[in-house]
N, C-alpha and C positions, 0 to 999 in steps of 0.2 A: 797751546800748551802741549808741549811735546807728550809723547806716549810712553807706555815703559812697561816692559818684558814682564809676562807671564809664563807658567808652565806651559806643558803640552795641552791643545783643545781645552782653554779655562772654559767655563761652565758659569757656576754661583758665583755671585758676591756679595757680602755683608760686611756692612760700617758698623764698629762700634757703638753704642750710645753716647760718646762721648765727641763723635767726630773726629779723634784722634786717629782710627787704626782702620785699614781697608783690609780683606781678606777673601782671597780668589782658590776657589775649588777647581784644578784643573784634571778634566776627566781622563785625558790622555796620561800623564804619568802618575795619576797616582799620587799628587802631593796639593797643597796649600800653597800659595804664594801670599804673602805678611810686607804689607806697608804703614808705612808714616804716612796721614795727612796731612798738608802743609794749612792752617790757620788762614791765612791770611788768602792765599792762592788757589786753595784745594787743589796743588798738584802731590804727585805721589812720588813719596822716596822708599827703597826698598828697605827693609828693616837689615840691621847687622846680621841675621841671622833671614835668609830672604825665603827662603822654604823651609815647610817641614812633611814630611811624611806622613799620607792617608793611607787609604783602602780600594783597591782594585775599584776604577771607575767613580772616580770620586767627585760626583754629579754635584752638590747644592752643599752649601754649606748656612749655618743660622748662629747670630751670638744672641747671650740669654740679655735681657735688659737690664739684668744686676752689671754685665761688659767683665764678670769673671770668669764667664764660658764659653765655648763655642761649643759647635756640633757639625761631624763632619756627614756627608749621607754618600755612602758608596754601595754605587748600584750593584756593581760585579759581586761584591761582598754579601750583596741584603745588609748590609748590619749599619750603624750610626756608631762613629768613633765621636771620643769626648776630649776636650782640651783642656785647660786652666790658662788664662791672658793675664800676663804679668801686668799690673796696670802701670808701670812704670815704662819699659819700651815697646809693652804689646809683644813681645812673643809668647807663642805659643807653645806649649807641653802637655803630652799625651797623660792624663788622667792613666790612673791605675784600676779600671773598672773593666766589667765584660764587657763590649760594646752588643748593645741588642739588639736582635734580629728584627727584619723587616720583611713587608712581603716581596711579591716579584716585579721586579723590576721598578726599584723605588726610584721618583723623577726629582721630588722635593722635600723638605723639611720645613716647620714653622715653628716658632718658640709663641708664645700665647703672650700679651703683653704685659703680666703680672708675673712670666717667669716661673710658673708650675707647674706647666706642660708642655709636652712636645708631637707634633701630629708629622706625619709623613705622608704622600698619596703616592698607593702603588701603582706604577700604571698597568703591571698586567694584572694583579690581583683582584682589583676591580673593587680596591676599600681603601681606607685610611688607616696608618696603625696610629696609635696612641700612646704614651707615655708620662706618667708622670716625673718629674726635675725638683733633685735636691736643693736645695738654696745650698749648703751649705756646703756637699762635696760636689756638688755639678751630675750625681749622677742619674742616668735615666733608668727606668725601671718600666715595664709596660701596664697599661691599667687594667682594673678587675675585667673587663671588657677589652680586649687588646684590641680591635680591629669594628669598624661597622662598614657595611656595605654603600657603595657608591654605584656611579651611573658607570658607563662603558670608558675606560682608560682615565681615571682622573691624573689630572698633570698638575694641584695648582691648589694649597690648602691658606686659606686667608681667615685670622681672627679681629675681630673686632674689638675695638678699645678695652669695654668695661668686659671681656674674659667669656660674656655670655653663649654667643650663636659664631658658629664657624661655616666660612661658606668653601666650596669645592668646584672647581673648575674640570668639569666631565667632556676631553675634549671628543672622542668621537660620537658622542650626544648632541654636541650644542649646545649645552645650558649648564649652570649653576647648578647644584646640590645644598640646601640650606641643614642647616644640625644647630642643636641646642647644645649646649656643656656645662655637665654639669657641673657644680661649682666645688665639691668635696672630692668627684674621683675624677675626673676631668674626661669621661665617659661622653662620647657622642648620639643626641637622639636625635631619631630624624623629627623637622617642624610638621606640623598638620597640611603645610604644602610646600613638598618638599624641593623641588624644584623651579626654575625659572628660567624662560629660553633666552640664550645668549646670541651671540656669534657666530660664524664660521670655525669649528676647529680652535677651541678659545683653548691658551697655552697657558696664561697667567691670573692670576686675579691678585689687586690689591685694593686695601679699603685705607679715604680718608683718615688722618687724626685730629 
C-alpha cells in the first residue's frame, strides 16, 4: 500500500470512531493533515480540503468519541485548539472558543472514553492538566482541580474503558503513575499505590478495550 504525504515532522494521529477519517498532527509546520479511509483497503486519500491550520508545534492531536470533535495540543503554544468534524467529509473547522492553556511543554492529549474529559501530560511541568468537554459545543474548559502532580517528565496519559482510573507513563522514572477520576469533575487522585515500574524510558502507554 503506497504511502502518502504529510505536513512537516507529522507527530499524532487519531482515527475517528467511525473508521472513516484519519488525522495527522504535524509538528514542523504547524497544521493537521485530514484523510479519507478507504473501507475496504484501509488506504488513505487526502481530503478536498488536505490541511488545516494548528498552533506552533502542534504535537498530538485526540477526537472525542461522540467523532464531532477534535483537539489539537500544540506544544510551542501551551494551549489545546478545538475543531467541529463535519461528519459528512470529515473536515475540519476551528471552534470559536479560547483554546486553554496547558503546562510546559505539553507531549500528549487523551479524550476519556465517555467524552467528558480531557487530560494532557506536561513533560516539563511534571503533572497532568485536566479538563473538562462539552458534548454539545466541543469546548474544553479546565477542572476545579486543573493540574495533579506526576512522576519526572510524563510523556503518555491512558484511560480506561469504564472512565474510572487513569494511568501515566513518567518516562525519566521508569514506571507508571496510577489516578483515580473522579466521575462528576473529572479530577485526578492519586491510587493508595501510586505507581508501578515499567520499562526503560517508556514513551507511550495504551490500554485494552
Amino acid at each position: 500500500m503506497p504511502a502518502v504525504a504529510t505536513g512537516r515532522s507529522p507527530y499524532g494521529i487519531a482515527v475517528d470512531p467511525t473508521g472513516r477519517f484519519a488525522y495527522v498532527a504535524n509538528i514542523g509546520d504547524g497544521t493537521v493533515s485530514a484523510f479519507h479511509i478507504d473501507a475496504a483497503s484501509g488506504a488513505l486519500r487526502p481530503m478536498a480540503k488536505p490541511t488545516v491550520a494548528a498552533g506552533s508545534g502542534s504535537r498530538d492531536i485526540a477526537v472525542a468519541p461522540s467523532g464531532r470533535f477534535a483537539y489539537v495540543l500544540n506544544q510551542g503554544d501551551q494551549n489545546i485548539l478545538a475543531y467541529a468534524i463535519d461528519p459528512v467529509p470529515g473536515a475540519l473547522a476551528p471552534l470559536a472558543t479560547t483554546p486553554p492553556s496547558t503546562g510546559s511543554a505539553p507531549f500528549s492529549i487523551t479524550v476519556d472514553p465517555e467524552g467528558r474529559f480531557a487530560h494532557v501530560a506536561n513533560l516539563d511541568s511534571r503533572n497532568v492538566s485536566a479538563y473538562t468537554l462539552n458534548a454539545s459545543t466541543g469546548a474544553l474548559a479546565p477542572t476545579v482541580t486543573p493540574t495533579i502532580s506526576t512522576g519526572n517528565r510524563p510523556v503518555s496519559v491512558a484511560i480506561e474503558a469504564s472512565g474510572k482510573f487513569a494511568y501515566v507513563a513518567d518516562n525519566t522514572d521508569d514506571n507508571v503513575s496510577i489516578y483515580t477520576i473522579d466521575a462528576a469533575s473529572g479530577v485526578l487522585g492519586p491510587q493508595a499505590a501510586p505507581t508501578v515500574a515499567a520499562g526503560q524510558l517508556p514513551n507511550r502507554i495504551l490500554l485494552s478495550r
